[in-house]
PADREN-233791 format. One record per residue (C-alpha): residue number from 1; x, y negated, z negated; residue in three letters. Coordinates in Angstrom, 2 decimals. Layout:
REM PADREN-233791
 num      c1      c2      c3 residuo
 NUM       X       Y       Z     Ala
...
***
This chain:
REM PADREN-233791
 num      c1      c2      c3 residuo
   1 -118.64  -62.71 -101.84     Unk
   2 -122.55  -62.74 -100.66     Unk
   3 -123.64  -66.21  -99.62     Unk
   4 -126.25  -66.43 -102.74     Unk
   5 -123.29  -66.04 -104.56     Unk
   6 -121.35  -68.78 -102.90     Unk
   7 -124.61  -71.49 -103.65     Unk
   8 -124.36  -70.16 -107.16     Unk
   9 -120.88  -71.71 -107.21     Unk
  10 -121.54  -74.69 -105.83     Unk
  11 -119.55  -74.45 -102.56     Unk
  12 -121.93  -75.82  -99.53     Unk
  13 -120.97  -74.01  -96.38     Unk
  14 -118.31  -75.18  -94.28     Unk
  15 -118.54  -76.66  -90.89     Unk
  16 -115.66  -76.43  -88.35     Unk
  17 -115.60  -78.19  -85.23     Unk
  18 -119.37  -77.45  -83.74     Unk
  19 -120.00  -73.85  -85.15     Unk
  20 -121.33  -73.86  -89.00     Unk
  21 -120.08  -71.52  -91.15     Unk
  22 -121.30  -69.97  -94.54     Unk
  23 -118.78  -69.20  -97.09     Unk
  24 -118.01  -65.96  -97.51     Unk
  25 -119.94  -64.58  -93.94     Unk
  26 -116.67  -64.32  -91.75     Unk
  27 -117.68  -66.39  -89.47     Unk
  28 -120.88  -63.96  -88.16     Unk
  29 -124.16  -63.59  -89.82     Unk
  30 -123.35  -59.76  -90.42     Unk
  31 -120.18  -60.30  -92.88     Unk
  32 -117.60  -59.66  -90.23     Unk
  33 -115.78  -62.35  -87.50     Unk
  34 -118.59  -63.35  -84.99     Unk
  35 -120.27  -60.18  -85.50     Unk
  36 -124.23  -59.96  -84.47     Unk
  37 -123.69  -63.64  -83.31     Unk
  38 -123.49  -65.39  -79.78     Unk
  39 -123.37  -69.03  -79.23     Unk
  40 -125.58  -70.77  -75.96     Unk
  41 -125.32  -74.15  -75.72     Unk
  42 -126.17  -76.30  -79.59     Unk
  43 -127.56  -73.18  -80.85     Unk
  44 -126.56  -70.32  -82.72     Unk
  45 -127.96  -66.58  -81.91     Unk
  46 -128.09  -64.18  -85.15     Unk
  47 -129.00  -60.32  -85.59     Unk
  48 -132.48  -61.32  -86.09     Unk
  49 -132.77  -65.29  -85.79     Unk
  50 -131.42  -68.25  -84.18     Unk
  51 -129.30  -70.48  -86.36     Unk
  52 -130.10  -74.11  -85.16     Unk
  53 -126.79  -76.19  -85.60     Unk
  54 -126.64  -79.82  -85.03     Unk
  55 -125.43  -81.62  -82.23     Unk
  56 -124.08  -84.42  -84.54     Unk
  57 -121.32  -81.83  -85.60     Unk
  58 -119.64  -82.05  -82.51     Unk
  59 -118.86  -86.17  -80.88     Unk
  60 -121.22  -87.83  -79.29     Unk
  61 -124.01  -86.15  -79.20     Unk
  62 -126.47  -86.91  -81.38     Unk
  63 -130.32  -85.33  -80.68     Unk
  64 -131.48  -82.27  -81.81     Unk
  65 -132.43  -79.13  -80.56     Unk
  66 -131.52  -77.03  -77.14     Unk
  67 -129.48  -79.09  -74.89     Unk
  68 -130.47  -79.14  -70.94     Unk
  69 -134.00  -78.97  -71.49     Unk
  70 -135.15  -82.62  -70.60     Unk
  71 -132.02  -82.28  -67.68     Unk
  72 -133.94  -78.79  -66.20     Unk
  73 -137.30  -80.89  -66.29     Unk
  74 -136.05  -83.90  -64.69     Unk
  75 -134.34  -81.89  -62.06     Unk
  76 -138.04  -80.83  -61.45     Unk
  77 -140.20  -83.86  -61.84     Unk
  78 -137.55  -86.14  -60.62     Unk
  79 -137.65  -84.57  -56.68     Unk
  80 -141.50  -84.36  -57.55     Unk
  81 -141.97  -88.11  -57.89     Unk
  82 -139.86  -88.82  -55.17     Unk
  83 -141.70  -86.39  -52.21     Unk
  84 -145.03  -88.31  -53.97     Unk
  85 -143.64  -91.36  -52.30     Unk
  86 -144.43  -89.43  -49.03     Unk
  87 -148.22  -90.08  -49.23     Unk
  88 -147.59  -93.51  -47.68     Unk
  89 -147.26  -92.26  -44.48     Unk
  90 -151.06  -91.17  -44.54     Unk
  91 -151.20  -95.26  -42.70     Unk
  92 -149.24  -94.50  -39.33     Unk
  93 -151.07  -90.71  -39.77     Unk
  94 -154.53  -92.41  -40.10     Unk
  95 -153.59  -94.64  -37.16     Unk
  96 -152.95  -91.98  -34.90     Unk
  97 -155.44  -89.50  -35.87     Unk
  98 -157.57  -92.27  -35.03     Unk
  99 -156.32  -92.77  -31.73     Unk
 100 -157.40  -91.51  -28.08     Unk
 101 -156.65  -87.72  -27.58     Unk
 102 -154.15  -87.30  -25.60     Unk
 103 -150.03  -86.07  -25.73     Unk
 104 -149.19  -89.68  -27.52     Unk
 105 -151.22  -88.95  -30.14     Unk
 106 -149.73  -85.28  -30.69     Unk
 107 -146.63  -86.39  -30.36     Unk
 108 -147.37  -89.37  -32.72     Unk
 109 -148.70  -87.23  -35.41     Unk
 110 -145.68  -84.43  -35.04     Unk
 111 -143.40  -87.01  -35.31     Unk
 112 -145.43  -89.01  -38.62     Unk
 113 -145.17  -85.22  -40.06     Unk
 114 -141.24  -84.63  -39.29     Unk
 115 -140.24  -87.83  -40.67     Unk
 116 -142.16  -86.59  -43.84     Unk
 117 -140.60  -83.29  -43.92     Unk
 118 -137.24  -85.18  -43.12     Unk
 119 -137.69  -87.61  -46.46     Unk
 120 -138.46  -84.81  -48.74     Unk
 121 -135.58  -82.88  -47.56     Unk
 122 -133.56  -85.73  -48.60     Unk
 123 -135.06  -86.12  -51.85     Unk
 124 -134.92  -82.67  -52.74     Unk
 125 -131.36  -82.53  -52.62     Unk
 126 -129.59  -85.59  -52.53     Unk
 127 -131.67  -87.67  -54.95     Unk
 128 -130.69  -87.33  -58.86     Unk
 129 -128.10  -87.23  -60.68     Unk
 130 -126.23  -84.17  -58.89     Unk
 131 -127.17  -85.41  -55.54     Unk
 132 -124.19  -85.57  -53.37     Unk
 133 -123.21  -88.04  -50.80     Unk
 134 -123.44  -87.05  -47.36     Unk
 135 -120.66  -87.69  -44.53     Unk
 136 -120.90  -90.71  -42.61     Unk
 137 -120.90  -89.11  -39.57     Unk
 138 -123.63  -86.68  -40.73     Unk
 139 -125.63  -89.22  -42.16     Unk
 140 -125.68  -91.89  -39.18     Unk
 141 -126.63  -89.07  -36.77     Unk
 142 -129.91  -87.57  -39.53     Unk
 143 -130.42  -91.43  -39.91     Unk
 144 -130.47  -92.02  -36.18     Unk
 145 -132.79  -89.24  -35.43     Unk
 146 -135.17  -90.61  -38.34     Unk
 147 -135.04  -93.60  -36.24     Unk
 148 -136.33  -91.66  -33.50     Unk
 149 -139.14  -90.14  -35.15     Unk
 150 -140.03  -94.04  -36.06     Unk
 151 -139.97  -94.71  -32.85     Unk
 152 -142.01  -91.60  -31.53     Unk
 153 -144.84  -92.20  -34.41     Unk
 154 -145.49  -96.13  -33.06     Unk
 155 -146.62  -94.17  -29.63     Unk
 156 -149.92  -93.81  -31.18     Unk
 157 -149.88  -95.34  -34.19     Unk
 158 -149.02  -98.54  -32.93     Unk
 159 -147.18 -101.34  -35.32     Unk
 160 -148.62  -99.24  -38.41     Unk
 161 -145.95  -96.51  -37.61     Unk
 162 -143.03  -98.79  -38.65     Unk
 163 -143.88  -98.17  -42.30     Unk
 164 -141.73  -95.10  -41.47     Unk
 165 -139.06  -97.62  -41.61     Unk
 166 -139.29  -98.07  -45.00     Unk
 167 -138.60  -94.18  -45.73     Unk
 168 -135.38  -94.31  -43.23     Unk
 169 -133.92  -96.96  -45.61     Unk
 170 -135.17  -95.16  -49.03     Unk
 171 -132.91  -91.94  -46.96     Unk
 172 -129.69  -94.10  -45.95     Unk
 173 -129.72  -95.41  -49.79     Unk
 174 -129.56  -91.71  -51.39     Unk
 175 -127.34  -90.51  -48.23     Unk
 176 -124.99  -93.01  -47.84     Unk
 177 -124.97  -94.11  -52.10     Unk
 178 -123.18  -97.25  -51.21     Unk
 179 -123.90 -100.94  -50.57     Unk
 180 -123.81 -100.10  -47.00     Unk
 181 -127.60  -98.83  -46.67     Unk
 182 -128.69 -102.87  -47.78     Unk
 183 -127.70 -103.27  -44.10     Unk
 184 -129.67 -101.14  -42.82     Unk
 185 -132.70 -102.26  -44.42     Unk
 186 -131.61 -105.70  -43.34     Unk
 187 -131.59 -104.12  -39.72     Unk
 188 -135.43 -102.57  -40.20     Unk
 189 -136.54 -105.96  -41.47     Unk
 190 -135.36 -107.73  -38.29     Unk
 191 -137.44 -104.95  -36.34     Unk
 192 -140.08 -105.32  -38.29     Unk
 193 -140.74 -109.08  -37.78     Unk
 194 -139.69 -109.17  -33.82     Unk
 195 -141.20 -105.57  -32.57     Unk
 196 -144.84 -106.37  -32.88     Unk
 197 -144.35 -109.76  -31.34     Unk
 198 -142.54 -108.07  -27.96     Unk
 199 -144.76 -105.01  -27.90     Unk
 200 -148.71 -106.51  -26.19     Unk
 201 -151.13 -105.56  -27.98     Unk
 202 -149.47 -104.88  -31.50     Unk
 203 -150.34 -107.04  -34.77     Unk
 204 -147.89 -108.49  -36.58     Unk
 205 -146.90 -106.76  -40.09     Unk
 206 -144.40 -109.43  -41.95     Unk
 207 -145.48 -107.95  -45.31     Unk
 208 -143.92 -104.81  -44.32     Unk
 209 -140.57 -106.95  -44.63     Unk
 210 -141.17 -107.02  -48.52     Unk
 211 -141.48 -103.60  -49.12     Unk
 212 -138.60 -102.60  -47.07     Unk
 213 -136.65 -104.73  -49.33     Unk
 214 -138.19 -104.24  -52.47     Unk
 215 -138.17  -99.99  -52.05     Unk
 216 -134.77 -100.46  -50.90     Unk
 217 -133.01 -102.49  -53.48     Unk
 218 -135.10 -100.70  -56.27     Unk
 219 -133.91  -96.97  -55.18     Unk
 220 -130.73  -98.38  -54.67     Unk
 221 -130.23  -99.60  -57.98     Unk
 222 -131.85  -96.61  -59.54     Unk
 223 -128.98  -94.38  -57.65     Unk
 224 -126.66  -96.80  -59.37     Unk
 225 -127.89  -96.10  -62.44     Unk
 226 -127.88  -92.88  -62.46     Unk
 227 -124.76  -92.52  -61.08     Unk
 228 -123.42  -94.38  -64.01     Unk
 229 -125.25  -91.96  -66.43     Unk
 230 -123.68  -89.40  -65.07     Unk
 231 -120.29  -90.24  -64.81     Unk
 232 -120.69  -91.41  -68.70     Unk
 233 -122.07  -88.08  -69.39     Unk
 234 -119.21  -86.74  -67.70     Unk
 235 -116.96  -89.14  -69.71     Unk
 236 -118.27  -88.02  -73.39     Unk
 237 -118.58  -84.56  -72.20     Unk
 238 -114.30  -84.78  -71.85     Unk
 239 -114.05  -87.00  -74.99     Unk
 240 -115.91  -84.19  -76.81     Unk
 241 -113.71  -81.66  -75.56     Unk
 242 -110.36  -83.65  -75.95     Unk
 243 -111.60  -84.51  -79.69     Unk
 244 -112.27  -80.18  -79.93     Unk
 245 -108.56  -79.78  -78.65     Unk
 246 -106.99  -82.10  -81.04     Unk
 247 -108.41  -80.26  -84.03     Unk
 248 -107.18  -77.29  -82.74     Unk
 249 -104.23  -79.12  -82.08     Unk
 250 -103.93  -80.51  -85.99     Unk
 251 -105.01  -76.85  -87.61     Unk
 252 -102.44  -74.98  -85.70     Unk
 253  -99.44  -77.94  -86.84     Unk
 254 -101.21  -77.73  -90.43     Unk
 255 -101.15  -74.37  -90.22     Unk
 256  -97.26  -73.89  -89.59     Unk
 257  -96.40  -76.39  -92.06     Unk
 258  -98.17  -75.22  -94.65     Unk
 259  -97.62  -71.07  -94.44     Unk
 260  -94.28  -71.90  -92.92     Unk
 261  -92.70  -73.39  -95.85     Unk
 262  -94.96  -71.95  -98.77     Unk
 263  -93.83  -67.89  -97.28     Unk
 264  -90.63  -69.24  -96.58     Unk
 265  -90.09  -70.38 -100.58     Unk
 266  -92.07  -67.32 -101.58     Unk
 267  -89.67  -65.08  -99.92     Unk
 268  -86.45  -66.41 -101.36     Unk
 269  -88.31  -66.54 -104.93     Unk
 270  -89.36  -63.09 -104.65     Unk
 271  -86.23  -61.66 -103.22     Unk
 272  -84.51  -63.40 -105.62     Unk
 273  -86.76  -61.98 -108.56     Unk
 274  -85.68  -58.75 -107.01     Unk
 275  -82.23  -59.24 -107.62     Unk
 276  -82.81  -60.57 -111.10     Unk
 277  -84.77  -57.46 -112.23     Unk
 278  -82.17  -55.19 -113.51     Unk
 279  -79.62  -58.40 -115.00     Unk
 280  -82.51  -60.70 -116.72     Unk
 281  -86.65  -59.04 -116.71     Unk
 282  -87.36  -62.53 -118.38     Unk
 283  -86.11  -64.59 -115.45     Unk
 284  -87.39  -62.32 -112.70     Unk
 285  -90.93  -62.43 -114.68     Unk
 286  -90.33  -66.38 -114.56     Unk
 287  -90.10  -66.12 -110.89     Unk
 288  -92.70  -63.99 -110.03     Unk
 289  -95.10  -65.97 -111.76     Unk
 290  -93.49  -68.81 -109.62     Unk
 291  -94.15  -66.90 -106.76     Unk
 292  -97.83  -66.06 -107.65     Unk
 293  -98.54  -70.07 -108.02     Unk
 294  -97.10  -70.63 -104.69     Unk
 295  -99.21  -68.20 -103.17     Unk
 296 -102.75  -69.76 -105.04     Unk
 297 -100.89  -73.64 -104.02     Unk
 298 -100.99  -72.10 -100.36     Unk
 299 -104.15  -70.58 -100.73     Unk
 300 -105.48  -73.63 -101.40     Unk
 301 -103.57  -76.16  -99.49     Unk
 302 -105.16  -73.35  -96.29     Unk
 303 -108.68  -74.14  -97.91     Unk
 304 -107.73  -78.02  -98.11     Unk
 305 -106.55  -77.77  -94.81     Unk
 306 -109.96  -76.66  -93.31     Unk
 307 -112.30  -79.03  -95.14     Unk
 308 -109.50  -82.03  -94.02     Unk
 309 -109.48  -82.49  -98.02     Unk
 310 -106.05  -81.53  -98.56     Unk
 311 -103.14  -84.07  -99.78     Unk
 312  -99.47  -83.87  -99.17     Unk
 313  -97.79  -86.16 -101.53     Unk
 314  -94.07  -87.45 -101.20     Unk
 315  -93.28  -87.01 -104.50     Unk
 316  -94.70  -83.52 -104.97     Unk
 317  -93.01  -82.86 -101.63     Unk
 318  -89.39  -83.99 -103.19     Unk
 319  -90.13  -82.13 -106.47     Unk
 320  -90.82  -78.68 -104.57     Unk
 321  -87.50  -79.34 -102.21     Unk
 322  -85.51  -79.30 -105.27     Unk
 323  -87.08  -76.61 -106.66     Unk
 324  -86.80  -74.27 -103.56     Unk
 325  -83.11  -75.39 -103.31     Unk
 326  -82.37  -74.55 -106.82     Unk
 327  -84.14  -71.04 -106.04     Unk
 328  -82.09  -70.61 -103.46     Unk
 329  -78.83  -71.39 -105.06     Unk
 330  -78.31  -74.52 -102.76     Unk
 331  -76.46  -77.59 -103.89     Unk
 332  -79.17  -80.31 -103.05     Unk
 333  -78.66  -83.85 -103.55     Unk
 334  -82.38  -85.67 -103.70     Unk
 335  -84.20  -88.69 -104.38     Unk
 336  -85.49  -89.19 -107.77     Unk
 337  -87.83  -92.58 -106.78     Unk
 338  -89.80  -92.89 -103.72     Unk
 339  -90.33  -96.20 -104.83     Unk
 340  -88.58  -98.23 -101.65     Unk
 341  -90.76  -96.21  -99.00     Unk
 342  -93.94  -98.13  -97.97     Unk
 343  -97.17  -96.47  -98.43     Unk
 344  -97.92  -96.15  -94.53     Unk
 345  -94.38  -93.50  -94.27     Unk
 346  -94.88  -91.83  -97.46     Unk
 347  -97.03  -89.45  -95.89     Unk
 348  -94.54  -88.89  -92.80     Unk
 349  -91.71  -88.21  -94.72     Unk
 350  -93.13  -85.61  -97.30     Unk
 351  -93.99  -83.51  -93.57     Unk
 352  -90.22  -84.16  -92.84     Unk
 353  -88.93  -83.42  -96.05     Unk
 354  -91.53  -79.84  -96.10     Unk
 355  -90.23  -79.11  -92.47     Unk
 356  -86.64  -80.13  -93.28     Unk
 357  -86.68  -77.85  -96.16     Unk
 358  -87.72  -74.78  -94.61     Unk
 359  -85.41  -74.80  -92.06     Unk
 360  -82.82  -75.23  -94.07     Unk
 361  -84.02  -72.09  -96.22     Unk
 362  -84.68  -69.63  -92.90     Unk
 363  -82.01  -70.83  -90.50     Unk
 364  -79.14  -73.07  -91.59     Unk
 365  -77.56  -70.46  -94.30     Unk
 366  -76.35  -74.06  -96.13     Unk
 367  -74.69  -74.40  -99.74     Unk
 368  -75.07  -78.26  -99.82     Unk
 369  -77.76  -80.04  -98.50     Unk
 370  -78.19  -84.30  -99.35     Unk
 371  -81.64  -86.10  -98.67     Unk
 372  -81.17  -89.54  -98.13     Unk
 373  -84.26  -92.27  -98.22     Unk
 374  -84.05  -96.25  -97.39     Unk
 375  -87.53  -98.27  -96.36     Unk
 376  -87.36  -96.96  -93.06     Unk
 377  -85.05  -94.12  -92.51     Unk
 378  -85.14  -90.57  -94.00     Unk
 379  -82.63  -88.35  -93.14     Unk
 380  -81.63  -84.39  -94.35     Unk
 381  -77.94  -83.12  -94.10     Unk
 382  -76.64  -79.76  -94.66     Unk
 383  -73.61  -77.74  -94.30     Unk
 384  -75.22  -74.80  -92.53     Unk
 385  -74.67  -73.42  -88.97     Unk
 386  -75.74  -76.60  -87.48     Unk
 387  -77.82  -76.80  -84.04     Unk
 388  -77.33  -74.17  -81.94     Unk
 389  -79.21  -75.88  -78.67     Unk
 390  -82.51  -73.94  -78.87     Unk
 391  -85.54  -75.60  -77.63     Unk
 392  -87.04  -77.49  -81.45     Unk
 393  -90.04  -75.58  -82.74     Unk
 394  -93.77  -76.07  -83.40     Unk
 395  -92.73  -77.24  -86.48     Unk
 396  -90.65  -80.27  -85.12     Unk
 397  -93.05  -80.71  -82.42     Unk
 398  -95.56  -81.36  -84.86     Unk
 399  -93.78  -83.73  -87.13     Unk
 400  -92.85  -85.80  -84.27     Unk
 401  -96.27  -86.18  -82.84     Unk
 402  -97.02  -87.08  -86.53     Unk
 403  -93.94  -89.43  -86.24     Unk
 404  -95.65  -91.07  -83.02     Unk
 405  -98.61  -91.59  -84.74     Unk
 406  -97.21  -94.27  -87.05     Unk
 407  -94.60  -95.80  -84.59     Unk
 408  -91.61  -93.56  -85.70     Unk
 409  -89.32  -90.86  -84.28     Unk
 410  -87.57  -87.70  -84.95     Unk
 411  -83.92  -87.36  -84.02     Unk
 412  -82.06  -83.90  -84.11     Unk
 413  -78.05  -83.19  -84.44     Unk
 414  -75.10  -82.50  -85.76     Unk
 415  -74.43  -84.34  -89.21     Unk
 416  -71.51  -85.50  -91.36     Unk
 417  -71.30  -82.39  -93.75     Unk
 418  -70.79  -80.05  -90.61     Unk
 419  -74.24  -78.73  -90.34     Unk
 420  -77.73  -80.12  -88.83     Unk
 421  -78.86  -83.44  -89.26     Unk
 422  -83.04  -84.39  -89.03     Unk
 423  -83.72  -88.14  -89.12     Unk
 424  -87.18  -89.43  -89.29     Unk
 425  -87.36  -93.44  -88.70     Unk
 426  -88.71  -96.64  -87.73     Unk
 427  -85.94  -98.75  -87.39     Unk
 428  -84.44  -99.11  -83.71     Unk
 429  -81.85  -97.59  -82.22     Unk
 430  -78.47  -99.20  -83.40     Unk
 431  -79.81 -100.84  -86.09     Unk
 432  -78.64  -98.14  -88.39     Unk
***
C-alpha cells in the first residue's frame, strides 16, 4: 500500500524508537527494508532527500536539527578565546622590548614568547570539555619550567614580567583539574607581593594579586562546569541508550508472547480441522474460520504491540485458555470470575495464564490441566511430562521480569497432578 494511500485511511505514520516510519514504506523510502536510506546522527538520508526526524523521539534530547554542530564550533572558538587571553603578555613584552639591548633583553623576550607558546599549547588541548588531565608528575615538571620562563622574562622586563604568573596558574588549573592548582595561585600571590620588595629597583605590583586570583578561581570554576556538562551529557547519552535497549527488550518479550501462543493455538486448530475434514466438513469449516480470526487477533495484537496500544485483558486471556484447551481435547478446569484479583495483577496474570497455556499446548502433552486464582496467587497444574530441568525460556524470562515489575515472582516445578506446576505470586514464601 503507497503512502498516499495510507493518509487516505487515516493511519499517521508510525514512529519506533528514534527512526520514523511511514506506513506501508518498509522501513526505507524506496518500498523495501532500509533501502536508499542511511541514518547520521538525528537525521535521516533518502534516495533523493534528507528526512529530518526529531530529536524529541528519542529521551532527552530535545532541539532540533543536526546534532554536533554547536559541539564542532565550540571545539573551535572555545581554544580560540582561550589563546586570545595570550595578548596580555604584550606588558612584560613591551617592558623588555623597551629595555637596553643586550642578551637580558633577548633572553627576556624568548622567554615572554615561550611562555606564550607554552599557554596556548595548553589551551589547545587540555581546555574544554574533552580536555584530559595531565599526570602529576608531568604536569609539576611543564609547570616548573613555566616557572622558569617567569623567571627568565623578569631579566628584562623587570616586576612587569610576573604577569606571566598569572598564565602558569590559568595552566596548573586546566592541567591539574583539581582543587590543588588554588595552591598554586596562592603560592604566585605570595611572590607577587614579596619579589618586588627584595629585588632593588623593582615597583611594587599588589594589584597583580587580584587577577591571579580572580583568573584563577574563574577558569577553575569554568573547568568545573564543564566537567559537569559533560559527564551529564555522558549520563543522558547512557539513559538514552538503556531506554533504546529496554524497548527492544519489551518488543522481543511482546513478541514471543504474542506469536508464541496465537501460532501455537493456530496450529492445534488447524491440525485439528485437518483431522475433522473427512468425519464432519461443518466442524472443520467452524475451525478454520477459528483459525483465520486468530490469525487477524494476532495480526493485530503485532500492530497493537508496535504503537504500545495493545491490551491484554484477564478475562479475555481466561476465555481463550479454555477455548484452546477445549481445541485441544484437554480437560481444563478454569476460573469463571476474576473478580478477587486486584486491578494492579490482573494484567500479570493474563501474561501467566497466555504463557502457561502455550506451554502446556507445545510441551507438556497434558489431558487435565486446573487454573487456580486467590488475591494473590495464580497457579497452572497439569498432568503432562512435567519439568524436565532445561534452562526456562524467553517466555518465562519475560513474565518474570514482568512479575518483578509489580513486586511478584514466578516459581517453576513439579505439581500435585504429576505434571508441571507455574505459580505467579505476591504473597511470601510460606505463607501459602
Amino acid at each position: 500500500m503507497t503512502h498516499e494511500h495510507d493518509v487516505e485511511a487515516g493511519r499517521r505514520p508510525v514512529t519506533v524508537g528514534a527512526v520514523r516510519r511511514e506506513p506501508g514504506t518498509g522501513g526505507g523510502p524506496s518500498g523495501t527494508p532500509g533501502a536508499g536510506r542511511r541514518v547520521r546522527g538525528d537525521w535521516a538520508e533518502g534516495d533523493s532527500a534528507m528526512w529530518p526526524t526529531r530529536r524529541d523521539e528519542t529521551p532527552y534530547a530535545p532541539e532540533w536539527g543536526p546534532p554536533g554542530r554547536a559541539r564542532r564550533v565550540m571545539r573551535v572558538v572555545g581554544p580560540i578565546m582561550g589563546v586570545v587571553w595570550a595578548v596580555f603578555l604584550l606588558q612584560p613584552w613591551q617592558s623588555a622590548w623597551a629595555s637596553p639591548p643586550g642578551w637580558e633583553r633577548t633572553v627576556s623576550l624568548l622567554a615572554v614568547a615561550g611562555l606564550a607558546l607554552s599557554f596556548a599549547w595548553v589551551v589547545l588541548t587540555h581546555a574544554g570539555p574533552h580536555g584530559t588531565r595531565m599526570e602529576t608528575g608531568r604536569a609539576a615538571l611543564f609547570l616548573s619550567g613555566q616557572c622558569v620562563l617567569v623567571a627568565l622574562a623578569c631579566l628584562a622586563a623587570d616586576q612587569d614580567g610576573l604577569v606571566g604568573l598569572v598564565f602558569v596558574c590559568v595552566s596548573a588549573v586546566f592541567l591539574l583539574r583539581d582543587p590543588r592548582a588554588l595552591l598554586l595561585a596562592i603560592v604566585a600571590s605570595v611572590a607577587v607581593v614579596v619579589v618586588p620588595r627584595l629585588v632593588p629597583g623593582w615597583d611594587t605590583i599588589d594589584d597583580l594579586v587580584i587577577s591571579v586570583f580572580l583568573a584563577t578561581i574563574a577558569v577553575f570554576g569554568f573547568t568545573q562546569l564543564v566537567l559537569r556538562n559533560r559527564q551529564l551529557q555522558l549520563a543522558r547519552d547512557e539513559v538514552a541508550v538503556l531506554a533504546v535497549e529496554r524497548e527492544r527488550e519489551r518488543i522481543a518479550r511482546d513478541m514471543h508472547d504474542i506469536l508464541g501462543h496465537s501460532l501455537t493455538v493456530i496450529s492445534v486448530k488447524a491440525e485439528l480441522a485437518s483431522r475433522l475434514f473427512e468425519v464432519d466438513a461443518d466442524r472443520a469449516r467452524a475451525e478454520i474460520l477459528e483459525v483465520q480470526a486468530l490469525a487477524r487477533s494476532a495480526l493485530a495484537d503485532v500492530r497493537g504491540m508496535v504503537t504500545a496500544t495493545r491490551a491484554v485483558t484477564l478475562a479475555g486471556e481466561l476465555a481463550g485458555a479454555r477455548q484452546a484447551f477445549d481445541s485441544a481435547a484437554i480437560e481444563a478446569d478454569v476460573p469463571g470470575t476474576i473478580e478477587e484479583v486486584p486491578d494492579r495483577l490482573r494484567e500479570l496474570f493474563a501474561w501467566a495464564i497466555r504463557e502457561g497455556t502455550t506451554n502446556v499446548l507445545r510441551h507438556s502433552a497434558a489431558s487435565h490441566v486446573r487454573v487456580t486464582m486467590t488475591p494473590d496467587t495464580l497457579t497452572i497444574d497439569d498432568d503432562g511430562a512435567g519439568p524436565d530441568g532445561d534452562t526456562p525460556g524467553n517466555g518465562l524470562h519475560g513474565l518474570t521480569e514482568r512479575a518483578r515489575q509489580v513486586g511478584a515472582r514466578v516459581e517453576m516445578s513439579r505439581g500435585p497432578l504429576g505434571g508441571y506446576r507455574l505459580l505467579v505470586t505476591t504473597a511470601p514464601d510460606g505463607a501459602r
